[in-house]
C-alpha positions in Angstrom: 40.1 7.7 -3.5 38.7 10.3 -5.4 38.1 8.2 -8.4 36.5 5.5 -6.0 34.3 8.5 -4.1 33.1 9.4 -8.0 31.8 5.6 -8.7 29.8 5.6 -5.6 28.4 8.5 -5.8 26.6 8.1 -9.6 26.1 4.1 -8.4 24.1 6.0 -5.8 22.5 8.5 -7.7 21.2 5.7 -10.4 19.7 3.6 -7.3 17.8 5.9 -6.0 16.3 7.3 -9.3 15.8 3.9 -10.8 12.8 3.0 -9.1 10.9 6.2 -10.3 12.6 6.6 -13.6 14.4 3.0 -15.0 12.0 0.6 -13.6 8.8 2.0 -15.4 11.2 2.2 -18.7 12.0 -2.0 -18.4 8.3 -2.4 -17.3 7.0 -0.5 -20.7 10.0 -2.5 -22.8 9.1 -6.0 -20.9 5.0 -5.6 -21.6 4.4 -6.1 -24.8 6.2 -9.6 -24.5 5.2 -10.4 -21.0 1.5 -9.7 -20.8 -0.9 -12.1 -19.7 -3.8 -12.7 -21.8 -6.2 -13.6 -19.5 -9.4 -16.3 -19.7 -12.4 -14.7 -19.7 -15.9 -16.0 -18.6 -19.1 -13.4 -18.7 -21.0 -16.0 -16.5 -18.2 -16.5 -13.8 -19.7 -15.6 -10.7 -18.2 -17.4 -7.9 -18.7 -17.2 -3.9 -17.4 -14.3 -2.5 -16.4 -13.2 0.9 -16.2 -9.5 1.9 -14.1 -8.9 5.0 -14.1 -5.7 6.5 -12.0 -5.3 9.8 -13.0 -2.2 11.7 -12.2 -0.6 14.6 -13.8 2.5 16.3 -15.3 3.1 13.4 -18.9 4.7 14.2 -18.5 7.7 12.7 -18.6 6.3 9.2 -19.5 2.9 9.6 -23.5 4.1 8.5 -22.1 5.2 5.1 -20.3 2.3 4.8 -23.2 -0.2 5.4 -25.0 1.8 3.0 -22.2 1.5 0.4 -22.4 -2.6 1.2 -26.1 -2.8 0.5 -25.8 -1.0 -3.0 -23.5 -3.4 -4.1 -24.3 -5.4 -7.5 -23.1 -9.1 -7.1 -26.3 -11.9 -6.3 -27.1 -11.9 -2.7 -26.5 -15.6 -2.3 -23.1 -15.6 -3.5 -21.4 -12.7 -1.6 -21.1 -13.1 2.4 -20.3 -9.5 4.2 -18.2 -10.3 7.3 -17.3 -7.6 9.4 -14.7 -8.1 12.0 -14.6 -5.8 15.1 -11.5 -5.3 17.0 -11.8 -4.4 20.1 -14.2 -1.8 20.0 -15.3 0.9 22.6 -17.3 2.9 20.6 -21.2 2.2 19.5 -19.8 0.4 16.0 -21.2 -2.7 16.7 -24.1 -1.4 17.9 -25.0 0.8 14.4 -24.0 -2.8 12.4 -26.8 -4.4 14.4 -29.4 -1.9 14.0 -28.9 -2.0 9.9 -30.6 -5.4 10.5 -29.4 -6.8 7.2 -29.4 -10.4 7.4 -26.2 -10.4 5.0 -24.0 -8.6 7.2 -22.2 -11.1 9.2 -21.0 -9.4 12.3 -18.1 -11.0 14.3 -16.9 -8.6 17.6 -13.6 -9.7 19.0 -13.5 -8.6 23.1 -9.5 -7.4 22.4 -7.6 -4.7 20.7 -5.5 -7.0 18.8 -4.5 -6.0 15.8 -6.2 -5.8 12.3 -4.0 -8.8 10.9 -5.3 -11.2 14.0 -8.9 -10.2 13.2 -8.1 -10.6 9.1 -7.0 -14.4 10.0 -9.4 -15.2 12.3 -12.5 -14.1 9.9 -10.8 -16.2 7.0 -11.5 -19.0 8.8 -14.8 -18.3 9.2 -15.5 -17.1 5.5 -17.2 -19.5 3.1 -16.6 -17.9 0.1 -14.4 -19.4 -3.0 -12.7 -16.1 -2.7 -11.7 -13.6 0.1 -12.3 -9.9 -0.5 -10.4 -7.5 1.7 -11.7 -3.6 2.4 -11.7 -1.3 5.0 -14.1 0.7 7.2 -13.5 4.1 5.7 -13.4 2.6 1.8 -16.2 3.3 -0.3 -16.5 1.0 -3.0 -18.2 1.5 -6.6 -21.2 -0.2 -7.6 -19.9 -3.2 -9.7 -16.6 -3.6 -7.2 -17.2 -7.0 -6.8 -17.9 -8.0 -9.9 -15.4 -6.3 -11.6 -12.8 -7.8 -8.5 -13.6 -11.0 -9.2 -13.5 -11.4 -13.3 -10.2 -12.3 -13.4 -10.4 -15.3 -11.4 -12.1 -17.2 -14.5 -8.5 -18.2 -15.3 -7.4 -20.3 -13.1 -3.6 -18.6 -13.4 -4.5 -15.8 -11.0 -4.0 -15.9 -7.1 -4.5 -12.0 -6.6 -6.4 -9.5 -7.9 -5.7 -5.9 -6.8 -8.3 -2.9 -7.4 -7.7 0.4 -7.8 -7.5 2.8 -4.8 -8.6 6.4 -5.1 -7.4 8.7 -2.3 -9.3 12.1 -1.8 -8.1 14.9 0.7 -10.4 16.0 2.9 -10.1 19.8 2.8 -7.6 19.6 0.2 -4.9 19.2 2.5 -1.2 19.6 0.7 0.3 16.7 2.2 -2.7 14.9 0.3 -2.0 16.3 -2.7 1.4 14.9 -2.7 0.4 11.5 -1.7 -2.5 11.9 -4.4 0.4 12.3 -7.1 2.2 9.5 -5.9 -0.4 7.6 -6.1 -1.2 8.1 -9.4 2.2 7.1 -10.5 1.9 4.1 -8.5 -1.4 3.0 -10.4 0.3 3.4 -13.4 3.1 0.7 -12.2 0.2 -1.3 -10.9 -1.4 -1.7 -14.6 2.1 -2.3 -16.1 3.4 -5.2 -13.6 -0.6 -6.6 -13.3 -0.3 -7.4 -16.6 2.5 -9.3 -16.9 1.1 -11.1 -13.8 3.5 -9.9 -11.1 2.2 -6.6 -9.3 4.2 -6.5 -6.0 1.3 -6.3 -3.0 -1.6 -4.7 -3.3 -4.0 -2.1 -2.2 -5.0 -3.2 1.6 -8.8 -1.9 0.9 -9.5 -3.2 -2.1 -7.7 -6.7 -3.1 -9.2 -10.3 -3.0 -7.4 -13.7 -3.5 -8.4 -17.4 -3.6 -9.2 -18.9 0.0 -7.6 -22.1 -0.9 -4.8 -19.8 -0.9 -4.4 -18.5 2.2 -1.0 -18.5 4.5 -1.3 -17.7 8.2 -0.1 -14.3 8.3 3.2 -14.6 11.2 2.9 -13.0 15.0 3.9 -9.3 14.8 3.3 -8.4 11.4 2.0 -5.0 11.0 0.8 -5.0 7.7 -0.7 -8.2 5.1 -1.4 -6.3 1.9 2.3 -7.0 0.7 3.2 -9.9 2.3 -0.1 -12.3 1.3 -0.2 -11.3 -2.1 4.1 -11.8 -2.6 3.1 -15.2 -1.1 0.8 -16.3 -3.4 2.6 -15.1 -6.2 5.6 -16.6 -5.4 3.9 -20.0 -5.7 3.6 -19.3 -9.5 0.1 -17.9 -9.2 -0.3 -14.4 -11.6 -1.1 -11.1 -9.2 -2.9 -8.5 -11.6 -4.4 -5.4 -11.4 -8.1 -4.4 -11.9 -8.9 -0.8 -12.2 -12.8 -1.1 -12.9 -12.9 -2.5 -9.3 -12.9 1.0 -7.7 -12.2 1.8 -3.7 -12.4 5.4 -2.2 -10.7 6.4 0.8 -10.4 10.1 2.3 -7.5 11.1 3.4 -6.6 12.8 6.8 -4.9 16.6 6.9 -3.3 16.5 10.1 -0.1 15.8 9.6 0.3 13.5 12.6 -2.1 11.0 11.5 -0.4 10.6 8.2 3.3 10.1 10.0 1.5 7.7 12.4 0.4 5.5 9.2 3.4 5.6 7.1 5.7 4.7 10.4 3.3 1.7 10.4 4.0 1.1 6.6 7.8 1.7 7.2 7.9 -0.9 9.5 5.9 -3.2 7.8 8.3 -2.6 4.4 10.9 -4.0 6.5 9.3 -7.1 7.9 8.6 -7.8 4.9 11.9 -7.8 3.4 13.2 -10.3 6.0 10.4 -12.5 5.5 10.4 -12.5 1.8 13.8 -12.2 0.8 14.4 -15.7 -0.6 11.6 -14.0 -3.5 14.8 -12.3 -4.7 16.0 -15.2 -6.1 16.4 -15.2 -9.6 15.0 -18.3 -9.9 11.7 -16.0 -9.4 13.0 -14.5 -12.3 10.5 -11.6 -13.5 9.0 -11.5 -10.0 12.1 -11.3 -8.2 12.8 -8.1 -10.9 10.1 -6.3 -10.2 10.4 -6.6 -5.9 13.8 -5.6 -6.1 13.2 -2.3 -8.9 9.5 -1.4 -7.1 10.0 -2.0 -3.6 13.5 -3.2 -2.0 15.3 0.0 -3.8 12.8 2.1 -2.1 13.1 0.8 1.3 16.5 1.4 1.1 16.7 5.1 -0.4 17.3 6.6 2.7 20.3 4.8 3.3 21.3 6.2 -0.9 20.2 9.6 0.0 22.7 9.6 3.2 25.2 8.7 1.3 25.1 10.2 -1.7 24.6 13.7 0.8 28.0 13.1 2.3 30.1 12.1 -0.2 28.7 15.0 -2.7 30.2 17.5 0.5 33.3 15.6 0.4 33.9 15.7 -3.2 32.5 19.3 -3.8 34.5 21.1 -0.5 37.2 18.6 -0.1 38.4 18.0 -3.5 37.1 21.4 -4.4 34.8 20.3 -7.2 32.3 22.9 -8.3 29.9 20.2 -10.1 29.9 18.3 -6.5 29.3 21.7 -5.1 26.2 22.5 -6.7 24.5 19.1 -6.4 25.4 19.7 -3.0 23.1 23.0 -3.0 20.8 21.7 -4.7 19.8 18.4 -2.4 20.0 21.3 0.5 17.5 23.6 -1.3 15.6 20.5 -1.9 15.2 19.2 1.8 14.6 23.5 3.0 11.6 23.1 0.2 10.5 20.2 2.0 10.9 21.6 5.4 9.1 24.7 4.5 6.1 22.6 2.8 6.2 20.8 6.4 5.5 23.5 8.6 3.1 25.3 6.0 1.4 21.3 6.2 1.2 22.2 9.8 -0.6 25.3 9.5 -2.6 24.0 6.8 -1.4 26.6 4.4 -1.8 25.5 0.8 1.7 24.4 -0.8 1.2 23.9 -4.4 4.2 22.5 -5.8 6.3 22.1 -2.4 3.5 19.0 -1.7 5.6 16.6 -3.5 9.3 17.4 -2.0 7.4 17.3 1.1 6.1 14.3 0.8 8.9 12.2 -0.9 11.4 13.4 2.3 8.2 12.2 4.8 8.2 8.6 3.2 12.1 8.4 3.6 12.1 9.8 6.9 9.0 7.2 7.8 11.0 4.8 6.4 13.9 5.9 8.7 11.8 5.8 11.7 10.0 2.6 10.7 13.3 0.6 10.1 14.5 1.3 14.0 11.2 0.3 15.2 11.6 -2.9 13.4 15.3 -3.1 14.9 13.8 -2.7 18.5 10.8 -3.6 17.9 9.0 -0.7 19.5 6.1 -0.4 17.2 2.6 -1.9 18.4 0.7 -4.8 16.3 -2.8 -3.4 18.0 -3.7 -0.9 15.2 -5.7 2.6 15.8 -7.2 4.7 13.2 -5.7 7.7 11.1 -8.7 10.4 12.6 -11.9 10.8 10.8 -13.2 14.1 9.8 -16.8 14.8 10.7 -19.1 14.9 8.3 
């Protein structure tokens, strides 16, 4: 038993740190070998549809119609399509004043959900290839052109751009999330160029229309599941950092729980729909869903048990190694705690931002996998709460 309780324990230990620490380390062996050397074409300047779904958005729907019209692609080849959802605020109302005859403006009467309103203005869209952003996403200059280069070669499905997340205030809980993210880009780049980045950023991706799947009923989020989709038809998913998307993000802490439950949940329906990519007839693909993704959405179910059995093993068996790691995952979740409740009363935390904000995205992921379960979480989606300028 003891012996048995040992195994388990490391087995644990290794899958939860893999992700973070083994999985970049096969990614930097594997690129060299595995990257794609893409076609390029200077003069490649297809159609292009920009979606934006948007709801209640007035308070920064002005800077983002602003952002729209400064954008560097040729008129006649780049349709704006903005899809309302339901809204009760004056949204609509500020898109029609702009009077800019590129903006196409489609206002649905219900509070659906963004994914029905993504489908429904895909089928409207006329462009070769479907941009996706968001309301509160600020885009650089030369997004779209840079978004689309890598569609010369015929290989790619998906492109994903970079997203930049800024705190508004300089919350803590945004810092945390803004180092995450930065060693998230950093997998991006590696797997994007080998062709098989795992989803992409929901503000700032675009894929081939032709391409398109009918997102399923009930599905809170797309960003994973389209571009998993497409790639798993043998089309390369890749990463373009020069394509730039801002978005702000919110202090309160209520908003950012509120959106990772929805991501939670999402990570879940996600894994039941796109299992059968874990094949390993999906070979590098199937690789990099199960060392990015799957072993995350399952940590919480590692941390658990590697929790209890380091107790057992430390105070049963009387092991003073056990004993300490014990301690030390306790001191680790009181860090996280305390950075919680200073998050609350938007005290600055410094270094407790990031055990703070790994134990939120396991504890979403908690939440978000009962939801799933029951089925308790809603497809109509609100907003995380927008700061006034």
């Amino acid at each position: 038993m003891y012996l048995t309780l040992n195994i388990v324990f490391w087995t644990l230990t290794a899958l939860i740190v893999y992700p973070y620490l083994f999985h970049p380390l096969v990614l930097l062996i594997l690129h060299p070998f595995r990257r794609l050397k893409l076609a390029e074409d200077e003069e490649y300047l297809p159609t292009v549809s920009l979606i934006i779904t948007a709801y209640n958005e007035e308070k920064v729907i002005g800077e983002r119609l602003a952002n729209l019209q400064a954008l560097d692609y040729p008129a006649g080849k780049l349709e704006i399509i903005i899809g309302l959802d339901g809204c009760t605020d004056n949204t609509g109302e500020i898109i029609r004043q702009a009077g800019d005859e590129r903006i196409r403006l489609i206002e649905f009467p219900q509070n659906r959900g963004k994914l029905a309103v993504i489908s429904d203005c895909v089928k409207e869209a006329k462009g070769e290839l479907i941009y996706l952003s968001d309301a509160n996403t600020i885009q650089n200059t030369r997004a779209v052109r840079e978004m689309v280069s890598p569609f010369a070669d015929p290989r790619v499905g998906v492109v994903c751009g970079r997203m930049d997340l800024v705190p508004v205030g300089g919350g803590t809980q945004a810092r945390g999330e803004s180092l995450y993210w930065r060693f998230e880009k950093k997998l991006k780049r590696l797997e994007g160029d080998m062709g098989v980045l795992v989803g992409a950023n929901g503000g700032n991706y675009a894929f081939r229309q032709k391409l398109f799947q009918e997102i399923p009923r009930g599905m809170i989020t797309e960003d994973f599941f389209l571009p998993m989709k497409i790639c798993a038809e043998g089309f390369a998913c890749v990463y373009q950092g020069d394509s730039i998307g801002v978005e702000q993000t919110s202090e309160r802490m209520r908003d950012q729980m509120k959106r990772m439950f929805r991501i939670g949940v999402g990570n879940y329906q996600s894994l039941l729909r796109l299992g059968y990519i874990l094949s390993p007839k999906y070979r590098l693909l199937a690789y990099t869903f199960f060392g990015h993704k799957v072993l995350r959405w399952l940590a919480p179910l590692f941390l658990a048990g590697a929790f209890i059995i380091s107790y057992f093993l430390g105070f049963h068996y009387h092991q003073l190694l056990y004993q300490i790691i014990f301690w030390v995952q306790v001191g680790f979740y009181g860090l996280s705690f305390v950075g919680g409740l200073l998050q609350l009363a938007k005290v600055r935390t410094g270094v407790l931002g990031m055990p703070f904000y790994f134990t939120a995205i396991n504890f979403s992921l908690v939440v978000g996998f009962f939801r799933f379960l029951f089925g308790t979480q809603k497809v109509a989606w609100g907003k995380e709460g927008r700061e006034d300028k």
